[in-house]
N, C-alpha and C positions, 0 to 999 in steps of 0.2 A: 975464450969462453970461460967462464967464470965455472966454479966449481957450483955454487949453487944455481945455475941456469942447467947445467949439465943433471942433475940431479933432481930437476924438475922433470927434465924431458924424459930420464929414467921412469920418473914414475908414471907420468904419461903414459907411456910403452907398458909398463905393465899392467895398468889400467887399463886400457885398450885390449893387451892381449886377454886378460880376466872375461871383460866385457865378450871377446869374441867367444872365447869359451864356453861362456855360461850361456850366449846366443845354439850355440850350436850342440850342446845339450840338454836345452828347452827344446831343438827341432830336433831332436834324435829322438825325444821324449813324446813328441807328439807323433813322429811316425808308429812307435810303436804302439803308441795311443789306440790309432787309426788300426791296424794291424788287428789288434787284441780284439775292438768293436767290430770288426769284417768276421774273424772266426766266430763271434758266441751268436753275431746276426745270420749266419749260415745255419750254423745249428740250431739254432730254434725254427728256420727255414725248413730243415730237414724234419725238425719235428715234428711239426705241422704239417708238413707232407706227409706223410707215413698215417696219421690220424684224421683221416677224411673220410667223409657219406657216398651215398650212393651220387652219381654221377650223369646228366645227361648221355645217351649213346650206352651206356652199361650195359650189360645181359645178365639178367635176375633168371635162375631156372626157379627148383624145389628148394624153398627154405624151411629145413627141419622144424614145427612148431606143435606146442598143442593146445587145444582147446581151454578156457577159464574151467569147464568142467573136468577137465583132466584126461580129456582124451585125445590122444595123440593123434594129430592130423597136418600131416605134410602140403603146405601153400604149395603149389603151382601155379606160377605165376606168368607160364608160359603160353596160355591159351584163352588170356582174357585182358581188359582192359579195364582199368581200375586205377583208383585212387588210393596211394598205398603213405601209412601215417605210422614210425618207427617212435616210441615211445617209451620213456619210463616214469610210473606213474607219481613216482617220487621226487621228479621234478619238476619245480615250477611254470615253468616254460608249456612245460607238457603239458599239463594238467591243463593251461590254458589251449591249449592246442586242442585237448581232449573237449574241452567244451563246447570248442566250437564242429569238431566232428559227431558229440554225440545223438542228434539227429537224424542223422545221415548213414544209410543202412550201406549204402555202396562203397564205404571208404575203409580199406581195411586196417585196422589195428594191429599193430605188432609191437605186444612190449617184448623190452627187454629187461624187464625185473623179475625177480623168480614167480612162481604162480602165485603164492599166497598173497606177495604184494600188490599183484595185476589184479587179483580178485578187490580187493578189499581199498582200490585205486577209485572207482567208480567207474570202471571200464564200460565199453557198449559191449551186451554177449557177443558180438560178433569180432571178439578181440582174441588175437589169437597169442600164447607165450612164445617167443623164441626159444629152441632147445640151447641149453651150453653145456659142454665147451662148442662152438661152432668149429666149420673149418676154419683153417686160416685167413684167407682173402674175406672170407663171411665174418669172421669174428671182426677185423678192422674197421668194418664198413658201418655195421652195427655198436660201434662203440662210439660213435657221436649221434645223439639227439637232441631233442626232439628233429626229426626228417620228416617232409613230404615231397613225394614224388606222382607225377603219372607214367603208369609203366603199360603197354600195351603189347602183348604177345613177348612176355619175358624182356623188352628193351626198354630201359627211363627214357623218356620222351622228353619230359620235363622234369625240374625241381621248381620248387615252389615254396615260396616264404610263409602265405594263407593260404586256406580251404580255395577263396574267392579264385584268387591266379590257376586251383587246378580246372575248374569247373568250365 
């Protein structure tokens, strides 16, 4: 063998061994790729979990509220059946939501924006303000709206996207 046949094959080999290399820290790079997008898609998972509505199956009792008028009147929601519509007047959604309830004497209203903003929302009077701070498990549930549910002797029965689905 010739010196320059040798010295080819040398390079070969180390071509080759380059190539494997670089092969197998593009997959070492992709596993951890893979890795890194499974933790941040779990925790956003998680976050989501933790920040959700009321619930089919739930049990609704007294939810602290008070009147647009400013009188304090505790919902029980334990001894009726009812169309229950969780709101804040200031947003978009809602307001639509609020339109299409405001006819409708049997559906009850519950924002969740301080009194003066529920006043001056274009509420139906029969809207009642959430007290805050809530409790715990209450404050969660009420921190996503616009909500509608039917809730019948304090249990959701249903949730509902429109008025029309609770009816």
């Amino acid at each position: 063998m010739s010196v320059a046949t040798v010295e080819t094959h040398g390079r070969a080999r180390i071509g080759r061994t380059l190539l494997e290399a670089a092969v197998v820290i593009v997959f070492v790079l992709l596993v951890w790729n893979n890795y890194s997008l499974r933790r941040r898609e779990a925790r956003v998972a998680a976050a989501t979990r933790t920040e959700r509505g009321f619930v089919a199956r739930e049990q609704v009792g007294i939810i602290p509220a008070t009147s647009l008028d400013g009188t304090r009147r505790d919902l029980d929601l334990r001894a009726t059946r009812a169309v229950v519509a969780i709101v804040d007047p200031r947003c978009d959604s809602c307001r639509e939501l609020l339109t299409s309830v405001k006819d409708m004497p049997d559906v009850r209203v519950l924002s969740v924006a301080p009194a003066a903003d529920s006043r001056e929302g274009g509420m139906p009077a029969s809207t009642h303000v959430v007290a805050q701070p809530l409790p715990g498990a209450l404050a969660s549930r009420f921190a996503v709206f616009p909500q509608l549910f039917v809730i019948d002797r304090g249990e959701i029965v249903r949730t509902c996207a429109r008025v029309a689905e609770c009816r």
